[in-house]
C-alpha positions as CSV (number, residue, x, y, z in Angstrom):
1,X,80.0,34.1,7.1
2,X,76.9,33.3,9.5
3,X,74.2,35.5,9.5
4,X,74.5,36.8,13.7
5,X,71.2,36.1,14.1
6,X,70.4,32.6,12.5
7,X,71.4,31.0,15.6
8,X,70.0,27.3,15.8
9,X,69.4,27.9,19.6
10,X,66.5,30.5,19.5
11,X,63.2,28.7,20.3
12,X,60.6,27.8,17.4
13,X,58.5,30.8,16.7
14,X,54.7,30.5,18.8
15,X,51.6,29.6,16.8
16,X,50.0,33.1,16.3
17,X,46.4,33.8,18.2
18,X,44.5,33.0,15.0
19,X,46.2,29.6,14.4
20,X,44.9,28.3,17.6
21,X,41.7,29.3,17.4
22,X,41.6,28.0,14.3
23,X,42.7,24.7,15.9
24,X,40.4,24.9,19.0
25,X,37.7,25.6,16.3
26,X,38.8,22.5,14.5
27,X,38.8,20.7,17.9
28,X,35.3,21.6,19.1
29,X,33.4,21.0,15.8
30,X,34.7,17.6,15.5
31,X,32.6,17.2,19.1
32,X,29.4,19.7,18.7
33,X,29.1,18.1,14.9
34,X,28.4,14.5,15.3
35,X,25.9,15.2,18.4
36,X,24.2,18.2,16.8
37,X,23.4,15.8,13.5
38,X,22.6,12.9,15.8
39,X,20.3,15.3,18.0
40,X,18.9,17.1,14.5
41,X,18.1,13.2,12.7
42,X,16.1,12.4,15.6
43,X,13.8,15.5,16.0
44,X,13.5,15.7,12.0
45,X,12.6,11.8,12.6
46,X,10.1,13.2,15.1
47,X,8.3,15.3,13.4
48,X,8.0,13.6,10.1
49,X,6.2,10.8,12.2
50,X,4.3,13.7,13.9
51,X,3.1,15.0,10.4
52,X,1.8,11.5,9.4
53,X,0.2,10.3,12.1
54,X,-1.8,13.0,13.8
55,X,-3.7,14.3,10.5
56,X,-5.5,10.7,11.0
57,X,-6.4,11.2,14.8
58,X,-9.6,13.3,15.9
59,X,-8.5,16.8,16.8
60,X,-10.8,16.3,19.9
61,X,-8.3,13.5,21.4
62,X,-5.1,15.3,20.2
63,X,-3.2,17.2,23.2
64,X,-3.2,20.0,21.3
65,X,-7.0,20.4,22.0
66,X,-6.5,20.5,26.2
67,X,-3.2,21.8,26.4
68,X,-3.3,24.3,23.4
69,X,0.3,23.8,22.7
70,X,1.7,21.4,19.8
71,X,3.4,18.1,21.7
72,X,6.1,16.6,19.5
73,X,6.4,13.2,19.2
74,X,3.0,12.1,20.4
75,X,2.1,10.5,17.0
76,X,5.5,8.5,17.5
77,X,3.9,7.4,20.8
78,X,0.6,6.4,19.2
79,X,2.4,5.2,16.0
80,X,4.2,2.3,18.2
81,X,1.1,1.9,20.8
82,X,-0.8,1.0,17.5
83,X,1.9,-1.2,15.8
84,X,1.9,-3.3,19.0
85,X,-1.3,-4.0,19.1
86,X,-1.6,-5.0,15.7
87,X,1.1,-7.5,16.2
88,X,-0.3,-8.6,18.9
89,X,-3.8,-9.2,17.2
90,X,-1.8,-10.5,14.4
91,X,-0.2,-13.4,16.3
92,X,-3.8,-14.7,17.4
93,X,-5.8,-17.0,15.0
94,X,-8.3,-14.3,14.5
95,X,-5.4,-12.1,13.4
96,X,-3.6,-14.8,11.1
97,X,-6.9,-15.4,9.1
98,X,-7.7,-11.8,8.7
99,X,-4.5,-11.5,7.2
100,X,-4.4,-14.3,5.0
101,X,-7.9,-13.4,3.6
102,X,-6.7,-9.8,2.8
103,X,-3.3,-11.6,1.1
104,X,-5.8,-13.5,-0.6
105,X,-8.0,-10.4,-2.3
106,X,-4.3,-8.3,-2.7
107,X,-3.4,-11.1,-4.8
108,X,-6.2,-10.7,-7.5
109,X,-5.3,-7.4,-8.2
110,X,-2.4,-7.2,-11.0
111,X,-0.3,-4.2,-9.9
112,X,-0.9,-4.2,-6.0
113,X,0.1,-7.8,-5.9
114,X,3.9,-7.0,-7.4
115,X,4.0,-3.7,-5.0
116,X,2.5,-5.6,-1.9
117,X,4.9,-8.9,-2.7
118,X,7.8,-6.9,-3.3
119,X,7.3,-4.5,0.1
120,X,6.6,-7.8,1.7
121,X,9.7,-9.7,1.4
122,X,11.6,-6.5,1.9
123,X,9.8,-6.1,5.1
124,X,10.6,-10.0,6.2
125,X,14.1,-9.7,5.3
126,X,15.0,-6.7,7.4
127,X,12.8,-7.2,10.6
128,X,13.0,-11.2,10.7
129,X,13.6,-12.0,14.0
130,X,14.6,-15.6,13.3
131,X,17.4,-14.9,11.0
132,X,20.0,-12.0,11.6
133,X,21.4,-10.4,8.6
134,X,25.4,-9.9,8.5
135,X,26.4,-11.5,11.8
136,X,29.9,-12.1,11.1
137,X,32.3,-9.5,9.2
138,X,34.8,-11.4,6.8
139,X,37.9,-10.6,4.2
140,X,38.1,-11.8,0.9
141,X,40.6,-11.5,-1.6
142,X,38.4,-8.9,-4.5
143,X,38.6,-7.9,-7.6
144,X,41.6,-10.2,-7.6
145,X,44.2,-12.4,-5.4
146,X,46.2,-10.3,-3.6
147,X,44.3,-7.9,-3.0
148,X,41.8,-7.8,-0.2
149,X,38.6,-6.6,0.8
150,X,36.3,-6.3,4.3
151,X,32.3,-8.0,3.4
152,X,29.8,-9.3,5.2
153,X,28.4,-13.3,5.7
154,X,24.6,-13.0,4.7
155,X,23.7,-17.0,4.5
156,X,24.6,-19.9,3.3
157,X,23.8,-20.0,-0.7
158,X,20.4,-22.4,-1.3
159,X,18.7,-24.0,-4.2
160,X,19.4,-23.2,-7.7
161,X,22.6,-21.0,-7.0
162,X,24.5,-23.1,-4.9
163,X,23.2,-26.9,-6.9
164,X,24.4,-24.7,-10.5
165,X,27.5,-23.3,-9.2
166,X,30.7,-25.2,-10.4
167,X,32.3,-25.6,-7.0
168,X,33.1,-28.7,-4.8
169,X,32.2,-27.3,-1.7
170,X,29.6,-25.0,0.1
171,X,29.1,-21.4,-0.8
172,X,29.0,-18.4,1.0
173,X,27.1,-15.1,0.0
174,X,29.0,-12.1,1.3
175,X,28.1,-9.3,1.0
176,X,31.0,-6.8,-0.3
177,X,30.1,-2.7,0.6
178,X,31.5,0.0,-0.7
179,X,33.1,3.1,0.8
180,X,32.0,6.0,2.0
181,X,29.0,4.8,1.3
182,X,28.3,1.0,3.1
183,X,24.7,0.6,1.8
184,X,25.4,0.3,-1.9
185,X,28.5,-3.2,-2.9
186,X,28.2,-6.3,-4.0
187,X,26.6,-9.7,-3.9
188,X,29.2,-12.2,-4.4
189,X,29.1,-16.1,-3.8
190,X,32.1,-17.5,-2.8
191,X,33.3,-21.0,-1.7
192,X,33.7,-21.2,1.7
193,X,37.3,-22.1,2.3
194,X,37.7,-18.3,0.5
195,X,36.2,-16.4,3.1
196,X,38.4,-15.2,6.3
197,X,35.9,-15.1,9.0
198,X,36.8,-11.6,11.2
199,X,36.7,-11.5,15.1
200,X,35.7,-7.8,14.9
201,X,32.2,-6.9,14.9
202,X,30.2,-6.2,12.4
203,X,29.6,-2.1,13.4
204,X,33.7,-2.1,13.7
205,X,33.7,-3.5,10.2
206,X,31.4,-0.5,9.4
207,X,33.3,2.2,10.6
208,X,36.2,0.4,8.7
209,X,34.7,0.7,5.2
210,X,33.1,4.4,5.6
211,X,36.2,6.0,7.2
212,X,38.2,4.7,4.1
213,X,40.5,2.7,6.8
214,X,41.5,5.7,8.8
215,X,39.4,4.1,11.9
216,X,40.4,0.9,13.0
217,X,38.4,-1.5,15.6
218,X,39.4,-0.7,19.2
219,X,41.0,-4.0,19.7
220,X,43.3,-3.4,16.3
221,X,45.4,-0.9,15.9
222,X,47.8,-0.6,12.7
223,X,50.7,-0.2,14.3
224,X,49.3,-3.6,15.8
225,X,49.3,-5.4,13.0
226,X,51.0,-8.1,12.2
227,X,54.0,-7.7,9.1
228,X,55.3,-10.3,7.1
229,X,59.0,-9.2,7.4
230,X,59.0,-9.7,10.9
């Protein structure tokens, strides 16, 4: 005998008051988060700049003396009015020899040679402007065939790696990041014909690894994809 009031046409019971502002909650931290940390970065950013920079300026010429208030982010300003014009005195002959003569009397000293080398080539390698790092993103089949992984074409491999390496053609080093966290991976040489060459960007590529796959390029979508079956 049917119950007289299980009757399949009564409409689906309403989320209660709590449940949608629980979802409206949901909704609107997903927007206030990411600008609230992007917005928090920045002024953190700020001041630490602020805290390193003004202790070395004359309290005389600081704004704080006329206006008697604290201006954030003037030692940023000064900070990159200073860096300019070093680069700029840097570029000139006078500049060059300066720096090669204080290169020079670095180089004598045991440990402030390793620190100052080291520091060097880290500088050179991230703000060269001749050679952009990971241009192109890439798949490769890692930690086995089969299986496949998103990296990230550095350079072509040079010298003693790619004249020892038991391969017949070029090699590629790539790059391979892990997730969530893209700054830590790999450094794997690969022969060229192994490496899939992506159209997507490389920042697409990024948001790829740290969302664990859940956010795809604009121009791919999964549903998009292509399947074997069909």
């Amino acid at each position: 005998m049917t119950a007289p009031f299980n009757d399949d046409t009564n409409p689906p019971r309403r989320a209660s008051i709590f449940a949608r502002l629980r979802a409206r909650f949901l909704t609107g931290l997903v927007v206030v988060l990411p600008v609230a940390l992007t917005i928090w970065l920045i002024w953190t950013m700020i001041g630490w700049v602020d805290g390193l920079v003004l202790p070395l300026i004359p309290y005389d010429l600081t704004p704080e003396h006329y206006l008697g208030i604290n201006l954030r982010g003037v030692g940023v300003v000064v900070f990159l009015v200073f860096t300019i014009l070093i680069g700029s005195v840097a570029k000139g002959l006078i500049g060059r020899t300066l720096i090669r003569f204080g290169e020079n009397l670095v180089g004598r000293m045991p440990v402030v040679r390793s620190i100052y080398s080291g520091v060097k080539q880290i500088s050179e390698t991230i703000f060269a402007q001749t050679e952009r790092s990971f241009e192109t993103a890439c798949l490769i089949q890692y930690p086995r065939k089969g299986i496949w992984a998103i990296g990230f074409i550095s350079t072509m491999a040079k010298g003693e790696i790619a004249g020892k390496a038991e391969t017949g053609g070029a090699l590629v080093s790539v790059f391979l990041p892990t997730t969530p966290n893209p700054t830590s991976g790999f450094l794997l040489f690969l022969p060229r014909e192994d490496v899939v060459e992506l159209k997507m960007t490389v920042e697409d590529a990024a948001k790829l690894v740290i969302s664990a796959g859940l956010v795809y390029p604009n121009q791919i979508k999964p549903e998009e994809l292509p399947h074997k079956d069909a």
